[in-house]
C-alpha positions in Angstrom: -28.2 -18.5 63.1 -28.3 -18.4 66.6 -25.3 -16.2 67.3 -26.5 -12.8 66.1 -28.5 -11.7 69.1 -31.9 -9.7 68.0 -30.9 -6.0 69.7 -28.0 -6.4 68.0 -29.7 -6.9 64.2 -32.1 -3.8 65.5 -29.5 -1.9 66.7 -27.0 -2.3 63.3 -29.6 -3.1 61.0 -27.8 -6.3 59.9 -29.2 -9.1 58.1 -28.4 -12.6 58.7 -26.0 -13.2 55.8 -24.1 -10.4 56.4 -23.7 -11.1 59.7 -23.0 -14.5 58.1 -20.1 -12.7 55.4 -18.6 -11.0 58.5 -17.9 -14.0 60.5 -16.8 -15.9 57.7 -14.2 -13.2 57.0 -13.2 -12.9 60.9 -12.3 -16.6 61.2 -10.0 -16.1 58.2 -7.9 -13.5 60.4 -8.6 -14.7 64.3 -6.4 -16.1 66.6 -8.6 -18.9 68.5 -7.5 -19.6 71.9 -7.3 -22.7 73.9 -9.7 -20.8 76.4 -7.2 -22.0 79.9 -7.1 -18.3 81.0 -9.2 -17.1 84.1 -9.6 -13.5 85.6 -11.7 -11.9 87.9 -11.2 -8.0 86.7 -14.5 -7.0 85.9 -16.0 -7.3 89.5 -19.0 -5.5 88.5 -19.8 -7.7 85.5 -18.1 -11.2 86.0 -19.5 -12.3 82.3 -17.1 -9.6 81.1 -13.9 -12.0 82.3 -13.9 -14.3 79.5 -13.4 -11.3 77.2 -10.6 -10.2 78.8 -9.2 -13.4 79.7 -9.5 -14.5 75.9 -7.6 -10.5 75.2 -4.4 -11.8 77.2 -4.5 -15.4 76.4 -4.4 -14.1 72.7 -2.0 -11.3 73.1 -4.4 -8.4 72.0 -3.5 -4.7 72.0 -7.2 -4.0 71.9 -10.5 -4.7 73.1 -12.9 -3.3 71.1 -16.4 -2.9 72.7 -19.5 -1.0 72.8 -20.1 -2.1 76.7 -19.7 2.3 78.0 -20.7 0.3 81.4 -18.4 -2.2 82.2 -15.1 -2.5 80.1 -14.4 1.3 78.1 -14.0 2.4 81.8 -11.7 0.3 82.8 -9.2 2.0 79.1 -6.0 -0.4 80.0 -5.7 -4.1 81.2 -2.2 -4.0 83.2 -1.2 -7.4 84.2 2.2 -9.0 85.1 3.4 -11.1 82.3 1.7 -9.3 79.8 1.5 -6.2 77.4 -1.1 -3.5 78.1 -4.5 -4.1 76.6 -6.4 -1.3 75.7 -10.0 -0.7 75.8 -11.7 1.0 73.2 -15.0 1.8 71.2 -15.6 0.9 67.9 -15.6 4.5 66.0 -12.7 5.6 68.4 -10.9 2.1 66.9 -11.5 3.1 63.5 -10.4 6.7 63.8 -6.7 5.7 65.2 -6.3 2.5 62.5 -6.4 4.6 59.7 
C-alpha cells in the first residue's frame, strides 16, 4: 500500500490494515471531486493548492491538517463565491465536534 507514507506510520504508529480500515471507512462518507479547481493561495507551498482547491470545490467548512507551517497559519480561506473554510488541527478539530 503505497499511499501511507513511512513518517507517517512512525509518527502514528499505524499498521497497514488499519490504515487500510480507515480509508475504507472514509470513501463511505467523502465527497470526491471532479478536481477542475485551481488556486494559487499558499505561495509559500504551492503543493498545498490542491488541498485547498479540492476544500472549495467540495464545499468544506474545514481543513483539517497537521502542516503548523503552511496551512494552520493561514486559519480561514475567504474567497468570493464561497463560504469560509477554516483551517484547523486535528485535536483542536476533535475538541469543537464533540
Amino acid at each position: 500500500m503505497g499511499f501511507l507514507k513511512p513518517h507517517i506510520r512512525r509518527r502514528y504508529a499505524v499498521s497497514l490494515e488499519q490504515a487500510a480500515f480507515f480509508l475504507a471507512d472514509l470513501r463511505t462518507v467523502a465527497e470526491i471531486v471532479p478536481g477542475q479547481y485551481q488556486v494559487r493561495l499558499v505561495s509559500k507551498d504551492p503543493k498545498d493548492n490542491p488541498v485547498v482547491a479540492c476544500a472549495l470545490e467540495g464545499g468544506a467548512d474545514f481543513i483539517v491538517t497537521d502542516d503548523r507551517k503552511h496551512l494552520l497559519p493561514l486559519k480561514v480561506i475567504r474567497l468570493a463565491g464561497h463560504r469560509p473554510i477554516q483551517i484547523v488541527s486535528v485535536p483542536s478539530f476533535l475538541r469543537n465536534m464533540r
